[in-house]
N, C-alpha and C positions, 0 to 999 in steps of 0.2 A: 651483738648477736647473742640470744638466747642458746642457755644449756641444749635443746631439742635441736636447734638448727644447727647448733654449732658439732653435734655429733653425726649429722645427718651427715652436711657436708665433709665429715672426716669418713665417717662407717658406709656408707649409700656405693661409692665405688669399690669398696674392699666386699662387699656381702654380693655386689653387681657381677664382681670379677670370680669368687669363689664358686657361688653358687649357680651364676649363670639363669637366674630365673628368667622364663619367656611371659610377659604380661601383656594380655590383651585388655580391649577395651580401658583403659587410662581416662581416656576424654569421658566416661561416665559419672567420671566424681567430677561433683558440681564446683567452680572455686571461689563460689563466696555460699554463703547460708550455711544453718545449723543441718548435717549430715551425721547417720550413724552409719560408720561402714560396718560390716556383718559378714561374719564368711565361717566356715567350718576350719575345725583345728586337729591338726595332726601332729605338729609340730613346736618346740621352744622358737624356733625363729619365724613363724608363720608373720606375724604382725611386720613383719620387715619385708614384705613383701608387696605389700600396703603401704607402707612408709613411701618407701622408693618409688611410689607409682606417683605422686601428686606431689607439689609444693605447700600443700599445706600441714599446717602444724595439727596434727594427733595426738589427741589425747587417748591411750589406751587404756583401758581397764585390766588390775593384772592382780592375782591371786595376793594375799596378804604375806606371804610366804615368802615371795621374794624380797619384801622391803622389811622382812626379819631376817634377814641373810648377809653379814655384814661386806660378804663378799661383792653383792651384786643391787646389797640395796643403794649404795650412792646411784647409780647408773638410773635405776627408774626413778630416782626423787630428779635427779638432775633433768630428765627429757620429760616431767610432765604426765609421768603413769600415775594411775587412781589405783590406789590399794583395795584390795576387795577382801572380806573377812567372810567364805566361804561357808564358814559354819553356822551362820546366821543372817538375817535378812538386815542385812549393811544399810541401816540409813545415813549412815556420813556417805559411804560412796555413791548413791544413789543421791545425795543431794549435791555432791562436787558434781557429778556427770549430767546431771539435769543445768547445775550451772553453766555447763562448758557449754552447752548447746544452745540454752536461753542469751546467750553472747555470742551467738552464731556461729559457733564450731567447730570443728569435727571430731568425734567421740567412736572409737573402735570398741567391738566387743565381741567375743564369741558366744553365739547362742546355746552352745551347746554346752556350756557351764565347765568343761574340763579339755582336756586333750583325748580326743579318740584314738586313744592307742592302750595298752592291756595294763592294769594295776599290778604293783605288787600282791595285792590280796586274790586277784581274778587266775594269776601265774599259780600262788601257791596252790590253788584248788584245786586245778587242772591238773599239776603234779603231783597229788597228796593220793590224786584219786585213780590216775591213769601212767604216769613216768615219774613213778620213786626210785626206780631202779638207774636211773639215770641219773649223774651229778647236774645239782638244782645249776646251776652253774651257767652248765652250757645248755640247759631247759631253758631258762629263763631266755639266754642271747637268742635262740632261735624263736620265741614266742611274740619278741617284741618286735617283730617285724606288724604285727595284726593288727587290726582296728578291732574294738571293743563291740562293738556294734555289729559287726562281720559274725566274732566268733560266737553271740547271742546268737545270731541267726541260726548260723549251724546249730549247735544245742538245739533250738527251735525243730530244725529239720529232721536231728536224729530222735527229739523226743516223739516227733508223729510219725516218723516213722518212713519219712522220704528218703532217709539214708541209713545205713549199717554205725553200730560202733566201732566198725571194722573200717570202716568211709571215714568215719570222723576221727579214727587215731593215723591211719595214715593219710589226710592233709590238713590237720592242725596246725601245722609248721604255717603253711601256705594258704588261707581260708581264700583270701580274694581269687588266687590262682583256679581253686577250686571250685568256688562259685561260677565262676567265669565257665568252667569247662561243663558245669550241669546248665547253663542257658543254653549249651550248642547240642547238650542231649536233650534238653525239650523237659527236663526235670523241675526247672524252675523258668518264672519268666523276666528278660532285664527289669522290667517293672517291679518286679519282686526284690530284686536284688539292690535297684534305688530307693524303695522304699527302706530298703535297712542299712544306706549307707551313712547315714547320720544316725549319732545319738538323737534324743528327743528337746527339740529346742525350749529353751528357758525362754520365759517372756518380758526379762527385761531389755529387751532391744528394741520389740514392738511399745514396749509400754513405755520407756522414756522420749522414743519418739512420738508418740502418742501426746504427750504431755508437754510436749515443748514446739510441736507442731515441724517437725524434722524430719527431714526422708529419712528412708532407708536406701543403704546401696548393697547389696549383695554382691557377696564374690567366692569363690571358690579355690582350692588351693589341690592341685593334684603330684603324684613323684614324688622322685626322691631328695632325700639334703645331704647331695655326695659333691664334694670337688670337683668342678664344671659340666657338672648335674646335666645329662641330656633331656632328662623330661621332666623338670620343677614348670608348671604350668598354672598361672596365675589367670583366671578370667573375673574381669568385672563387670555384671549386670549392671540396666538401667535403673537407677533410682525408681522410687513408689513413697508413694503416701499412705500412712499410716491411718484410717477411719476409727470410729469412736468401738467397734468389733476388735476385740483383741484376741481373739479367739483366731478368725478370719483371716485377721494379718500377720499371725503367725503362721498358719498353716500357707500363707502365700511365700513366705519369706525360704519356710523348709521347701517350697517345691521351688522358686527362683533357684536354691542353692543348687538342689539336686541337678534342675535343667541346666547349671553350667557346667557342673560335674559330668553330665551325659555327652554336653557338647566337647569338652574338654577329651572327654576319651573317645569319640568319634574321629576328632583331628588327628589324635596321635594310634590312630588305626591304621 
């Protein structure tokens, strides 16, 4: 038994039992040919979400950073992660991940290049310019609740002028909450609001699919990652084919994500 299997088989029930994810559509990942699954990232444990869904072995795509980290680099060389060297256009990992595929694969990646949730650099700003008065401390704990892309929007809204800076310091804490409550006053529309629920997708998902002649399978990841988590909600979209429009097939890829993200929070309505 391979390093990958052999930790699946030991981790797969203990992540099953913690976290409690609910995963729909499973039978969309194909169980033979070259596939790239695709999903939005909010999360360190997102990828295990994925895992647990199929018996086939994944090959994940995972920042350079972890396999410089002596703590945690054995664990991705052992299951088979492609290191990715973020600060520049990674032709070793771009030529491992194209291999994986051309061998009929499957190759995970997130298109949105990072995790959507708020930087240390995007926290200190916010605090430098609006709650100094506050210990950075507990600024920061109540900020990292946000999605990155959430709190652009806002910014977005208070710089034209759809909301007060008086709006935007009291539900900073809470962006999605507060989004959510201007679709029911008619201020924004949900369309607006899925349109800025993703970062802007990178296009090496489409493009090594492209090149290796490899679906995509998209999926979506909504909730929390709490201790028998009531609503960690996994959906995975039908597979698509990639055409020689890279342009085209990434814009298909952001709105399959979005559509299961819309369906996902209609369920849990």
């Amino acid at each position: 038994m391979n390093g990958y299997r052999l930790m699946r088989a030991i981790l797969s029930p203990i992540y099953k039992f913690w976290y409690k994810p609910k995963i729909i559509g499973k039978e969309n990942i194909p169980n033979d040919g070259a596939i790239v699954l695709a999903g939005n990232h909010i999360h360190i444990m997102d990828q295990c979400n994925v895992i647990v869904s199929t018996k086939r072995k994944l090959h994940y795509m995972a920042k350079k950073e972890y396999f410089d980290d002596h703590k945690v680099a054995w664990f991705f060389r052992f299951v088979g992660c492609i290191p990715v060297d973020r600060s520049k256009k990674d032709e070793n990992a771009k030529s491992s991940a194209i291999e994986v595929l051309n061998n009929n694969h499957a190759l995970g990646i997130f298109p949105e290049g990072t995790r959507n949730g708020l930087k240390e650099e995007k926290i200190k700003d916010i605090y430098n310019r609006y709650f100094f008065e506050m210990k950075y401390n507990q600024f920061k704990k109540k900020m990292k609740r946000n999605k990155t892309s959430l709190v652009l929007y806002l910014e977005e809204l208070l710089n034209k002028g759809v909301i007060t800076e008086l709006d935007y310091l009291e539900n900073i804490f809470n962006v999605d909450k507060y989004l959510k409550e201007l679709i029911e006053g008619n201020v924004i529309t949900i369309d607006d609001y899925y349109d800025h629920i993703l970062l802007p997708l990178k296009f090496g998902a489409v493009s090594l699919a492209s090149k290796t002649n490899a679906l995509i399978v998209p999926y979506a990841i909504s909730g929390d990652y709490k201790f028998r988590s009531r609503n960690l909600i996994v959906k995975i979209g039908k597979p698509f084919k990639v055409e020689d429009d890279l342009e085209k097939a990434n814009k298909k890829l952001d709105i399959e994500i979005k559509n299961l993200l819309k369906e996902i929070d209609k369920k849990s309505d």
